[in-house]
SEFIZA-3560 file (N, C-alpha, C; in Angstrom, 3 decimals):
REM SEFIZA-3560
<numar><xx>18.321</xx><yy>5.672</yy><zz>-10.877</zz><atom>N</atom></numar>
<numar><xx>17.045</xx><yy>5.963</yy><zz>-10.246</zz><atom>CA</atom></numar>
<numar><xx>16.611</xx><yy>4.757</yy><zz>-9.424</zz><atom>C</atom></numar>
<numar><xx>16.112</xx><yy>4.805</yy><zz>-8.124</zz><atom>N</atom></numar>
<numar><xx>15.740</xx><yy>4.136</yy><zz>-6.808</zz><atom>CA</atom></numar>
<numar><xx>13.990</xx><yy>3.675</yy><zz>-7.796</zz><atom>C</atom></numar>
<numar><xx>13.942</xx><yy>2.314</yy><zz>-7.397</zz><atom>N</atom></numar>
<numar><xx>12.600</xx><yy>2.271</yy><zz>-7.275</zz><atom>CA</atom></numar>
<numar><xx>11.293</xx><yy>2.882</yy><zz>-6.564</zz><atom>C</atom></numar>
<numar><xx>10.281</xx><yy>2.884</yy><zz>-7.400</zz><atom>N</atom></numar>
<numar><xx>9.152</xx><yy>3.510</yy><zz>-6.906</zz><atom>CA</atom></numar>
<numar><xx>8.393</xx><yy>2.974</yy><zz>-5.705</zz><atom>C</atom></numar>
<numar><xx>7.784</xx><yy>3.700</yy><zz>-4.783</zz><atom>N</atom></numar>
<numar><xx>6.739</xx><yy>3.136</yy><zz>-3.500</zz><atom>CA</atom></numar>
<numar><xx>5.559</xx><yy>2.682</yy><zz>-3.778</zz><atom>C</atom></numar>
<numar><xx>5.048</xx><yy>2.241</yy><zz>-2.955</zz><atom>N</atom></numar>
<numar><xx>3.883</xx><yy>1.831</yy><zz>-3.196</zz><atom>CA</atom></numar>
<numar><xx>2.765</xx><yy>1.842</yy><zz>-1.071</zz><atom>C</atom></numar>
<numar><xx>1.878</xx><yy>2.557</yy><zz>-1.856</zz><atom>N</atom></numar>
<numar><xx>1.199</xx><yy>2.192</yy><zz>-0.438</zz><atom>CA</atom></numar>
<numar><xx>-0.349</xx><yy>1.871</yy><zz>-0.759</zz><atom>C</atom></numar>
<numar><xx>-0.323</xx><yy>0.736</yy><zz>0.415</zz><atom>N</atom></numar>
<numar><xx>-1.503</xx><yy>-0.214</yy><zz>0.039</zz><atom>CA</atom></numar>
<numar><xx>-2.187</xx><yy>-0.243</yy><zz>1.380</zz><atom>C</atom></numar>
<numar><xx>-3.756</xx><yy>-0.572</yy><zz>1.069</zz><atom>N</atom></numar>
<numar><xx>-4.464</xx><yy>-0.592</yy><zz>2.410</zz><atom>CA</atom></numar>
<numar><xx>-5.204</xx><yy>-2.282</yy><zz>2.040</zz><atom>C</atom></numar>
<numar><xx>-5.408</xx><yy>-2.536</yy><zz>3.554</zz><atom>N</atom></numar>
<numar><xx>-6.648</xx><yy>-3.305</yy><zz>3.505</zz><atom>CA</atom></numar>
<numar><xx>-7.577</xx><yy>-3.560</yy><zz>4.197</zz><atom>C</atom></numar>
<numar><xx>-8.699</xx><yy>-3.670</yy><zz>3.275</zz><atom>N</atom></numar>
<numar><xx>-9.926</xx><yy>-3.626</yy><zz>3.993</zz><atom>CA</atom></numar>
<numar><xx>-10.380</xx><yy>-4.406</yy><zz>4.847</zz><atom>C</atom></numar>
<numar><xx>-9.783</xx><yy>-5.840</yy><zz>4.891</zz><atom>N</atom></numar>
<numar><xx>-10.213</xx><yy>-6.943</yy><zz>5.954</zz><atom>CA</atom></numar>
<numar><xx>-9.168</xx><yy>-6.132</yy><zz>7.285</zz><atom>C</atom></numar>
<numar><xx>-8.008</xx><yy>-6.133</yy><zz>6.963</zz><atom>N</atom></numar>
<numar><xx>-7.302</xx><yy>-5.881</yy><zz>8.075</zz><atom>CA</atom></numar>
<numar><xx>-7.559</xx><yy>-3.787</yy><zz>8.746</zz><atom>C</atom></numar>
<numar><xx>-7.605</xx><yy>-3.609</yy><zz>8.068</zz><atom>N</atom></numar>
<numar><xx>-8.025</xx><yy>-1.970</yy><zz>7.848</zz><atom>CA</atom></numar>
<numar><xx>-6.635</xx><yy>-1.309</yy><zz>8.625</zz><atom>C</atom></numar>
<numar><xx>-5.953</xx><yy>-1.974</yy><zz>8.090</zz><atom>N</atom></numar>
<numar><xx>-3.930</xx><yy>-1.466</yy><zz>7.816</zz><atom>CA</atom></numar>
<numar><xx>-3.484</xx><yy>-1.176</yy><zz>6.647</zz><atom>C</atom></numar>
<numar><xx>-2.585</xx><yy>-0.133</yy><zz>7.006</zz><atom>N</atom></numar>
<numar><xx>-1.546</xx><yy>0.303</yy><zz>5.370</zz><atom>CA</atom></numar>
<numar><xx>-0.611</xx><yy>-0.322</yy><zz>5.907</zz><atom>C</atom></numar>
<numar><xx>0.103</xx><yy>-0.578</yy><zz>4.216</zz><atom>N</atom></numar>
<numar><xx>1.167</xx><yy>-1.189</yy><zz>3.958</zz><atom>CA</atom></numar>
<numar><xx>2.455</xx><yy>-0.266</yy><zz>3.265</zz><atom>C</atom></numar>
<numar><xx>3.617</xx><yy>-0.028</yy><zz>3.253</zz><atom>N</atom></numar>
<numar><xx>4.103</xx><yy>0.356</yy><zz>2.331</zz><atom>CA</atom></numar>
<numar><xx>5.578</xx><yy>-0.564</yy><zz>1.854</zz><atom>C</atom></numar>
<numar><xx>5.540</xx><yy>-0.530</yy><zz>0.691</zz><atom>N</atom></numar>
<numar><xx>6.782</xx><yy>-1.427</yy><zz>0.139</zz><atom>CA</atom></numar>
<numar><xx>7.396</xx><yy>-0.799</yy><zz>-1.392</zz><atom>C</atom></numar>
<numar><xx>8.739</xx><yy>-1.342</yy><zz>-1.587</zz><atom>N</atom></numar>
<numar><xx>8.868</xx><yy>-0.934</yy><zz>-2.951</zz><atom>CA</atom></numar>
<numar><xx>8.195</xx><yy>-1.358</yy><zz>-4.098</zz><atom>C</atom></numar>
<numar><xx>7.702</xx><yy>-0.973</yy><zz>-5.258</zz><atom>N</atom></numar>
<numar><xx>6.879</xx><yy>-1.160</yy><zz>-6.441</zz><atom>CA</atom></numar>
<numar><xx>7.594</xx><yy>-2.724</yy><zz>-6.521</zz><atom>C</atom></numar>
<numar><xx>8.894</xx><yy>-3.127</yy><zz>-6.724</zz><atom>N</atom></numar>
<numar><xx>9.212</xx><yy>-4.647</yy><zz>-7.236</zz><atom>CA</atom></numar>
<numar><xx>9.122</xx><yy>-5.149</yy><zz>-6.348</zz><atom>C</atom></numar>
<numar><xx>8.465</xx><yy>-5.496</yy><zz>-5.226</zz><atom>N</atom></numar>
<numar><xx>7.815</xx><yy>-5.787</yy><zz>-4.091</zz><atom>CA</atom></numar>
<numar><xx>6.342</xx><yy>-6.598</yy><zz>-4.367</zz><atom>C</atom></numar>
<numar><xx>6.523</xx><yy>-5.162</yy><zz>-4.497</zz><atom>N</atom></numar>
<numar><xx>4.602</xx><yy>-5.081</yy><zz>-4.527</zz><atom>CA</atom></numar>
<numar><xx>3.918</xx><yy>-6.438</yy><zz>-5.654</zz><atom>C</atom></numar>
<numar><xx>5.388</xx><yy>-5.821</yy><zz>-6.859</zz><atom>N</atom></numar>
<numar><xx>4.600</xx><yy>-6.401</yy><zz>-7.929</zz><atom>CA</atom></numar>
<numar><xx>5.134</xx><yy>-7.856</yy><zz>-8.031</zz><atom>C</atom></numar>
<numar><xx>6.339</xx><yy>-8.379</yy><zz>-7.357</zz><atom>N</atom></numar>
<numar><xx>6.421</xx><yy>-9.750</yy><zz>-6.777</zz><atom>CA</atom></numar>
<numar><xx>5.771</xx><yy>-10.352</yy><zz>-6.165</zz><atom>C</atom></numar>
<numar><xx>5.188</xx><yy>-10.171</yy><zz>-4.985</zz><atom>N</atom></numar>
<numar><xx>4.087</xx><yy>-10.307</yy><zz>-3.945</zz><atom>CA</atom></numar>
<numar><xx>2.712</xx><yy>-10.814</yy><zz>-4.837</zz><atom>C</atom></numar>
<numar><xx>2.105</xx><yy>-9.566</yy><zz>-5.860</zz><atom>N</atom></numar>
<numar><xx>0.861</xx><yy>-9.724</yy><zz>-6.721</zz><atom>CA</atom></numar>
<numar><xx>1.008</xx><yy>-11.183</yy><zz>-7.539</zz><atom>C</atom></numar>
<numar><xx>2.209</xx><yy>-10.756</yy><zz>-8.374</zz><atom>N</atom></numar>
<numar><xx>2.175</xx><yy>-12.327</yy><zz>-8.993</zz><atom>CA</atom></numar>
<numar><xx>2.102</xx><yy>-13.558</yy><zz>-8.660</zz><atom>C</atom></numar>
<numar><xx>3.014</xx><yy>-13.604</yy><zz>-7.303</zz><atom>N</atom></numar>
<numar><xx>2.964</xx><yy>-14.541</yy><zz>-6.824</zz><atom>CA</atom></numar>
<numar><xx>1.459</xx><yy>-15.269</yy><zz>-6.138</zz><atom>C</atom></numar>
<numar><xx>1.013</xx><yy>-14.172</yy><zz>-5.800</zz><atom>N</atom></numar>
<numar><xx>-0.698</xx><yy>-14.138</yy><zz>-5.579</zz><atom>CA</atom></numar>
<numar><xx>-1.122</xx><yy>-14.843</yy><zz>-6.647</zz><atom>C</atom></numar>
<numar><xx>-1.118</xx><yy>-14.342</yy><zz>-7.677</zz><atom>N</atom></numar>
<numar><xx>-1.881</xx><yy>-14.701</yy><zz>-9.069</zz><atom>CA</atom></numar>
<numar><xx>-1.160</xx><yy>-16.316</yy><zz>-8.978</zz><atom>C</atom></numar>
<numar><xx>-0.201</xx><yy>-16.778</yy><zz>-8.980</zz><atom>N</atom></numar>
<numar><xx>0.178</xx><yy>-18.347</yy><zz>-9.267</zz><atom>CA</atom></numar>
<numar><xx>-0.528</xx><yy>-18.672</yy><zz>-8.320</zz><atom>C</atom></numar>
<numar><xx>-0.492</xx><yy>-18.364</yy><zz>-7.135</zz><atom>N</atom></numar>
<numar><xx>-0.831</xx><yy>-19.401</yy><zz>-5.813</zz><atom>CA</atom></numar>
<numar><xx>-2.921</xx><yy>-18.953</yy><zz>-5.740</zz><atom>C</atom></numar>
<numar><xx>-3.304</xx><yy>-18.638</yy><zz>-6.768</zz><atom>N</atom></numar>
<numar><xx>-4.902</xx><yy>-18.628</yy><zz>-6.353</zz><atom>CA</atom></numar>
<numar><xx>-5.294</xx><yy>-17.883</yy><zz>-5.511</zz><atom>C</atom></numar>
<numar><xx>-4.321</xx><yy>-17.110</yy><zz>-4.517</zz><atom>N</atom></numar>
<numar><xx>-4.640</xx><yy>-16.226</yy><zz>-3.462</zz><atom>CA</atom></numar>
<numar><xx>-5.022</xx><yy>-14.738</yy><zz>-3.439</zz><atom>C</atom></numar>
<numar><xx>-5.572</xx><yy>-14.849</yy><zz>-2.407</zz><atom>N</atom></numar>
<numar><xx>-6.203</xx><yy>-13.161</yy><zz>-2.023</zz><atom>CA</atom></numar>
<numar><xx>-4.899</xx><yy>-12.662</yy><zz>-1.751</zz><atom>C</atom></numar>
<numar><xx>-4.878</xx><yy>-10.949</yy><zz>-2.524</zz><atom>N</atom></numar>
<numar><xx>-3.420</xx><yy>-10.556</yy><zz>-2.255</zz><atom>CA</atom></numar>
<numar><xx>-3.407</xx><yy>-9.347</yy><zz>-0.858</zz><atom>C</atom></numar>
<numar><xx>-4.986</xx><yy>-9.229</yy><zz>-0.423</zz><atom>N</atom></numar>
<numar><xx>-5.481</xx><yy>-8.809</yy><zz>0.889</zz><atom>CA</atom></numar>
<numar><xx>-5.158</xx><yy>-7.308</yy><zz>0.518</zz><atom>C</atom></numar>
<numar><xx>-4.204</xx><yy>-6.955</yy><zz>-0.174</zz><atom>N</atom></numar>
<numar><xx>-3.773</xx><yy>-5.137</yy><zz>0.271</zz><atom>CA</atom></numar>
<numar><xx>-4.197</xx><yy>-4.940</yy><zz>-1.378</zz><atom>C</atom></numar>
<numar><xx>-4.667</xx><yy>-3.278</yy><zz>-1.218</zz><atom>N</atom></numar>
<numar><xx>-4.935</xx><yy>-2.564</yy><zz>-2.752</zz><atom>CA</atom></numar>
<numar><xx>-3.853</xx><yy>-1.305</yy><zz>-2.401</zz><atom>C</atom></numar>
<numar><xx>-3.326</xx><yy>-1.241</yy><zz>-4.189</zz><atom>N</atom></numar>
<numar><xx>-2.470</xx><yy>-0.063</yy><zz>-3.964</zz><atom>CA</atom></numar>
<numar><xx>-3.321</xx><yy>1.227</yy><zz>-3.785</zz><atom>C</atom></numar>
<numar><xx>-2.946</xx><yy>2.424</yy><zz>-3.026</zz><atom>N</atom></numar>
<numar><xx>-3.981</xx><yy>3.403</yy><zz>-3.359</zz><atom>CA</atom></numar>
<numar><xx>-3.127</xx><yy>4.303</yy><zz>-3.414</zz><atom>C</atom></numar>
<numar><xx>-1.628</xx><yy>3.966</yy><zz>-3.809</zz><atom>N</atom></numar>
<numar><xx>-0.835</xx><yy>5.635</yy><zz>-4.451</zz><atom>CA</atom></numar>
<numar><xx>0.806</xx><yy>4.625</yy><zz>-4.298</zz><atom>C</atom></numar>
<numar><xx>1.083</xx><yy>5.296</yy><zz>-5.697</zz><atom>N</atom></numar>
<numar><xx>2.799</xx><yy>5.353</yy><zz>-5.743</zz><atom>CA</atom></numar>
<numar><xx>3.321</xx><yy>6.723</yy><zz>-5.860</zz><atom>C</atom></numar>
<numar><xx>4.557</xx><yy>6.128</yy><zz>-5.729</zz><atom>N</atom></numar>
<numar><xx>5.301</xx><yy>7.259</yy><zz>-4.988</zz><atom>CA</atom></numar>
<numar><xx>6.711</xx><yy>7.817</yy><zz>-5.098</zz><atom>C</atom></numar>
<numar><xx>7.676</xx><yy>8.374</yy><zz>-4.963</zz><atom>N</atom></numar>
<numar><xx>9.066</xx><yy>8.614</yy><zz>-5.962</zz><atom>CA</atom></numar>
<numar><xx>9.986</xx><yy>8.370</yy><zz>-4.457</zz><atom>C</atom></numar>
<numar><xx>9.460</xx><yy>8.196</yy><zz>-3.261</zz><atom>N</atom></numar>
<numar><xx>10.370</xx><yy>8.146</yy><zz>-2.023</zz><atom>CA</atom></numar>
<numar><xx>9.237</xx><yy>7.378</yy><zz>-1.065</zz><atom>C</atom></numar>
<numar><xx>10.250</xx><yy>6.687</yy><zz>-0.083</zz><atom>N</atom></numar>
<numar><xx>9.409</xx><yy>6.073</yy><zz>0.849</zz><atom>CA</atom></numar>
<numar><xx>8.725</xx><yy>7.069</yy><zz>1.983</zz><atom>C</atom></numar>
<numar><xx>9.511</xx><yy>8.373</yy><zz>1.906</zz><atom>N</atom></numar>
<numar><xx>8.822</xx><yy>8.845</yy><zz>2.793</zz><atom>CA</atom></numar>
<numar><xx>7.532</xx><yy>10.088</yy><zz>2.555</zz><atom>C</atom></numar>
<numar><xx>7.475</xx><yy>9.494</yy><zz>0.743</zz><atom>N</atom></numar>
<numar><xx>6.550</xx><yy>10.682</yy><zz>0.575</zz><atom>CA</atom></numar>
<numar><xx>5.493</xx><yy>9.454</yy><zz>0.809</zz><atom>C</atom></numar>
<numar><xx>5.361</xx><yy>8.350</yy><zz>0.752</zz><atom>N</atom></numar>
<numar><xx>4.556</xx><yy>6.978</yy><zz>0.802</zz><atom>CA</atom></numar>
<numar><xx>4.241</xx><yy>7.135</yy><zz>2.286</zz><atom>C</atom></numar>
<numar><xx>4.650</xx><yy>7.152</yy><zz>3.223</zz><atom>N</atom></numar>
<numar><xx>4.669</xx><yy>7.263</yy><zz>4.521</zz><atom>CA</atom></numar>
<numar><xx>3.802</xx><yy>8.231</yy><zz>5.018</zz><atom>C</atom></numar>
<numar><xx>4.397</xx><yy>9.642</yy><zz>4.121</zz><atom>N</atom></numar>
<numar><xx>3.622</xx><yy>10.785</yy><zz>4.358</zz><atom>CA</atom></numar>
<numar><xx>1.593</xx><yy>10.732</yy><zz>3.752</zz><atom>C</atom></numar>
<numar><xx>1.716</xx><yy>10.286</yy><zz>2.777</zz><atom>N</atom></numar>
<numar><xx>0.614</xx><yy>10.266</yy><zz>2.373</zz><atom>CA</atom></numar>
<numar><xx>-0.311</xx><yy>9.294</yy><zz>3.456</zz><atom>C</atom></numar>
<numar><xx>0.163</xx><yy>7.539</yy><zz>3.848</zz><atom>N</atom></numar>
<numar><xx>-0.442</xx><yy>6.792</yy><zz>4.248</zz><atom>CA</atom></numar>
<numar><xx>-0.798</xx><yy>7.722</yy><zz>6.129</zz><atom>C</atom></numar>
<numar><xx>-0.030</xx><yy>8.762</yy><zz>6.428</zz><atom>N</atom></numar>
<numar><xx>-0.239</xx><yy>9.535</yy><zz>7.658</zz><atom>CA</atom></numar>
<numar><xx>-1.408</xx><yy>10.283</yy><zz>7.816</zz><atom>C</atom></numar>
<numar><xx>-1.571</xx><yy>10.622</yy><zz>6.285</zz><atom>N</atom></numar>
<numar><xx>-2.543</xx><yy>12.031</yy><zz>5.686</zz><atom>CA</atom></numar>
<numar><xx>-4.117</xx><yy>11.018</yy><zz>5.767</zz><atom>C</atom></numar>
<numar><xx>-3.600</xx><yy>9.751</yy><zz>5.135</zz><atom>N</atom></numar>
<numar><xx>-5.127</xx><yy>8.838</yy><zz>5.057</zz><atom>CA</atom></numar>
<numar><xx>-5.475</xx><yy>8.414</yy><zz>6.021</zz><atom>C</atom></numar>
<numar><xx>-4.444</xx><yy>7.879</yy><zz>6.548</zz><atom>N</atom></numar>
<numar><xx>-5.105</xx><yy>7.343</yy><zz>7.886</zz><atom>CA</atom></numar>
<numar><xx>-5.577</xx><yy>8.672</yy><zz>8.960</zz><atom>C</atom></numar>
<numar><xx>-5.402</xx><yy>9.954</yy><zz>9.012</zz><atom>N</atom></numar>
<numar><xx>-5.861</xx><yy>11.095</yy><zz>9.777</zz><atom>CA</atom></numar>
<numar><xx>-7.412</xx><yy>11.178</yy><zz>8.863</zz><atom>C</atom></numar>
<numar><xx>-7.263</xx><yy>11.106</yy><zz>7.675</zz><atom>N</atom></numar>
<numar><xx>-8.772</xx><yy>11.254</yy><zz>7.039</zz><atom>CA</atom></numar>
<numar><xx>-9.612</xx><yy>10.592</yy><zz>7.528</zz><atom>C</atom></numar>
<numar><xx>-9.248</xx><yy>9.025</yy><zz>7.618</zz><atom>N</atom></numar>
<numar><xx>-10.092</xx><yy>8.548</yy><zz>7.705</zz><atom>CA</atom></numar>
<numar><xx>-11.006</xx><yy>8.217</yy><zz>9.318</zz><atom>C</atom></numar>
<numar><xx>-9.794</xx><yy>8.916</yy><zz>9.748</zz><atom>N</atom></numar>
<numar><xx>-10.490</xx><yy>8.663</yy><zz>11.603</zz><atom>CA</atom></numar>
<numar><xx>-11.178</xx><yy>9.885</yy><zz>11.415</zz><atom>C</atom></numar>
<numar><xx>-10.765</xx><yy>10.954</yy><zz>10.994</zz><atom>N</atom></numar>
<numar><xx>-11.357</xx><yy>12.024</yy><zz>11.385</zz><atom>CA</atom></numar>
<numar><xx>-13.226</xx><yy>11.870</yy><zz>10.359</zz><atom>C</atom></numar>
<numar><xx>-13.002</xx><yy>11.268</yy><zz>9.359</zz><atom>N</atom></numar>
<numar><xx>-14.552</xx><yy>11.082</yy><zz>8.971</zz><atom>CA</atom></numar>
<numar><xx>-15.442</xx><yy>10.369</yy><zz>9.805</zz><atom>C</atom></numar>
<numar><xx>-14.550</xx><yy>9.481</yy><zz>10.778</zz><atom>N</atom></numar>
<numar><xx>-15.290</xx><yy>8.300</yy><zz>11.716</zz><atom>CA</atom></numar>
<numar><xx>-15.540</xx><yy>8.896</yy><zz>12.480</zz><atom>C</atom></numar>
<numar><xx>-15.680</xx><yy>9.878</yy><zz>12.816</zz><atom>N</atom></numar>
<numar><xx>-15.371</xx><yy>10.500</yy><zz>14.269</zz><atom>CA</atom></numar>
<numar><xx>-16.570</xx><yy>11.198</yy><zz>14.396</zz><atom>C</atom></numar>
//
């Protein structure tokens, strides 16, 4: 079994991200040693990158279309 996705947004930058879960969760820790802002929140995992892809398509259409 392939590792899990991960897709992350952020609010300063107001970009998604997507990466694999041992990524993600390398990235976080490493955050946590170095005192740093890790800038992105996960807001869905995922069993394929392109269902991660698909979803971050679906949010980002939500969210223009609420702006709008």
């Amino acid at each position: 079994m392939g590792d899990l996705w991960v897709a992350e947004y952020s609010i300063k930058q107001g970009s998604y991200h997507v990466d694999p879960l041992s990524v993600v969760l390398r990235h976080n820790l490493d955050n946590i040693e170095h005192d740093a802002d890790p800038g992105y929140v996960p807001i869905g995992v995922f069993q394929t990158d392109d269902e991660a892809y698909a979803f971050v398509a679906a949010h980002r259409k939500a969210r223009e279309t609420k702006a709008a």
